[in-house]
C-alpha positions, 0 to 999 in steps of 0.5 A: 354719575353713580349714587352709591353706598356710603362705604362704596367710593373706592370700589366704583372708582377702581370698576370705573377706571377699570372699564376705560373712565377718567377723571373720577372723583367722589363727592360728600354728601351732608352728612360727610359720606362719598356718596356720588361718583362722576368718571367721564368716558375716555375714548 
C-alpha cells in the first residue's frame, strides 16, 4: 500500500505491475483524488 500524490495513480500502477505486483487498484480519498495504491506480490 502506497499513499501517493493526487496525480500519481498511474505511474505507481505501471512501477508496480512492472516489478511483479497484481491485483492493483487506487483508492479516493474525500476529496475525489486516487491517493492510495494497493498491489499484492504475485509470486
Amino acid at each position: 500500500m502506497l499513499e501517493h500524490g493526487y496525480d500519481q495513480a498511474a505511474f505507481v500502477q505501471q512501477l508496480l505491475a512492472d516489478h511483479g505486483y497484481g491485483a492493483i487498484a487506487s483508492h479516493r480519498d474525500l476529496a475525489g483524488h486516487e491517493r492510495i495504491t494497493v498491489g499484492q506480490w504475485s509470486v
